[in-house]
N, C-alpha and C positions, 0 to 999 in steps of 0.2 A: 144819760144811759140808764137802763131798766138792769134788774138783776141779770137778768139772759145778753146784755152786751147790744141790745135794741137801743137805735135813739129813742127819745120819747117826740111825738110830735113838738116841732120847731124850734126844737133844741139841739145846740151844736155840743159834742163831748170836749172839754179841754185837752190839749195837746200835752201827752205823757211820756214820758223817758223808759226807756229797761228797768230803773231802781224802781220806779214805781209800779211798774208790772209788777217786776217779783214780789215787791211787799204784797199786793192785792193779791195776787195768786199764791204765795202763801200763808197771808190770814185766810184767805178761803177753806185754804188746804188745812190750816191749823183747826180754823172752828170743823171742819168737813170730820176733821180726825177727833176732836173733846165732841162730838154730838155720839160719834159711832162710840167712842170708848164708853161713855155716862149709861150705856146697855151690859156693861160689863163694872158700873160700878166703880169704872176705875179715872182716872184725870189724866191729863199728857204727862207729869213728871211722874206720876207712876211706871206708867210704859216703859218711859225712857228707862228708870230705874230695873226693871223688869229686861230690856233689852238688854244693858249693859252687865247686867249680870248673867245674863243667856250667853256671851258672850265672852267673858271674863269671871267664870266662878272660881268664890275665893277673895274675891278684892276685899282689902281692908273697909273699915267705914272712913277713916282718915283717904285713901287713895282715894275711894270712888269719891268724897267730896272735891276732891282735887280737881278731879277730871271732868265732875260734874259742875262745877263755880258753884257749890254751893257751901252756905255755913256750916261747919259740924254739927253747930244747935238745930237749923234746921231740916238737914238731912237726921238727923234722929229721929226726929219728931214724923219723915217720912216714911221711913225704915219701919216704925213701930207700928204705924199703922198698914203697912204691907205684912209686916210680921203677924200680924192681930187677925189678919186675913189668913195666915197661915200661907202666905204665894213665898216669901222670903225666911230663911233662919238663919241667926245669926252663930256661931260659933267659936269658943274662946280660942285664940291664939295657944300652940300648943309652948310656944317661947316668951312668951306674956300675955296671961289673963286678962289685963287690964285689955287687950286690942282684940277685936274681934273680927271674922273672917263673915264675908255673908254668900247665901247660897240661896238660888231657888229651889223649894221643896220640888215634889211631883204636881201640886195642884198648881205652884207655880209656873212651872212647865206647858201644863196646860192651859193657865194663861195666857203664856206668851206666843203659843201655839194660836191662839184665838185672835191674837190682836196682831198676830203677822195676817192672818186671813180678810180681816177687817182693812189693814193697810195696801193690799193688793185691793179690794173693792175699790177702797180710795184713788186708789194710784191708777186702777181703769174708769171713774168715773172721770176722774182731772185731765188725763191722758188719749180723752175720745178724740181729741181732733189732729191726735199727732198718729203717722204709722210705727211699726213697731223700730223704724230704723230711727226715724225722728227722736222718741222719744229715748233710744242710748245716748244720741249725742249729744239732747238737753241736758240729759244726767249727767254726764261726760263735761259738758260745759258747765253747770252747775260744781261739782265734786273740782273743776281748775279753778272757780272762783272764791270754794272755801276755802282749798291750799293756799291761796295769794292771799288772801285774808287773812291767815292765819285762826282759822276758826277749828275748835276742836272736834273733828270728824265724829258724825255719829252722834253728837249731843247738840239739842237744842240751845241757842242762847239768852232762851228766858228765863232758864234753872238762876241767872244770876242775877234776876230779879226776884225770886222769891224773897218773901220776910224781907224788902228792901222795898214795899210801897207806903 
């Protein structure tokens, strides 16, 4: 098979499963999305980080590594460099100093504003061969296979291979 899903001449494709679709079409979708994001400077576990606090502002740094699988050590080490960028600010707990509250600033804001617009590109690039009913129900059937999985909605599961190669 050619990049475009083309046999190549007299070559037969091997016979493939569901599991393997999805892998393949979502490393697609993964590299599709670190190409678009590296014009913005920024990686997937940024985003994600960016995302989840678009959506939860205020989470501790202890929480969001919770929810993120990742090390305290190196979600700081992520943290700082978003903050260094000025997209993130972190904030002393007003009941202990020691814990800190984090926040996207304005220019964060507008990050995330950018990189929802870059994800819709995405999401119609990947999404050309399905119609628009199609394409809920994939969603739809995606979204009951992370439930049954118990995957933590919303965050990717490579956060828990960072600082872990």
């Amino acid at each position: 098979m050619t990049k475009r899903g083309k046999s190549t001449a007299g070559m037969k494709a091997p016979a493939v499963g569901g599991a393997f679709l999805v892998s393949q079409v979502g490393a697609h979708a993964a590299n599709g999305f670190a190409r678009r994001l590296s014009r913005l400077r920024l990686k997937p576990h940024d985003a994600g980080i960016l995302r989840m606090l678009g959506s939860n502002p205020g989470l501790t740094q202890r929480a969001l590594s919770k929810i993120m699988g990742v090390f305290p050590s190196q979600l700081v080490a992520l943290i700082d460099g978003l903050e260094g960028r000025r997209l993130i600010e972190r904030r002393s707990s007003p009941e202990d100093r020691r814990r800190y509250h984090l926040y996207l600033t304005k220019a964060g804001r507008k990050m995330l504003s950018k990189i929802g617009k870059l994800t819709v590109q995405l999401e119609n690039d990947l999404f050309t061969a399905l119609h628009k009913r199609e394409q809920g129900l994939f969603c739809r059937f995606l979204r009951r296979i992370v439930s049954q999985q118990q995957l933590t909605t919303g965050v990717h599961p490579a956060y828990k291979q960072l600082g872990r190669r």
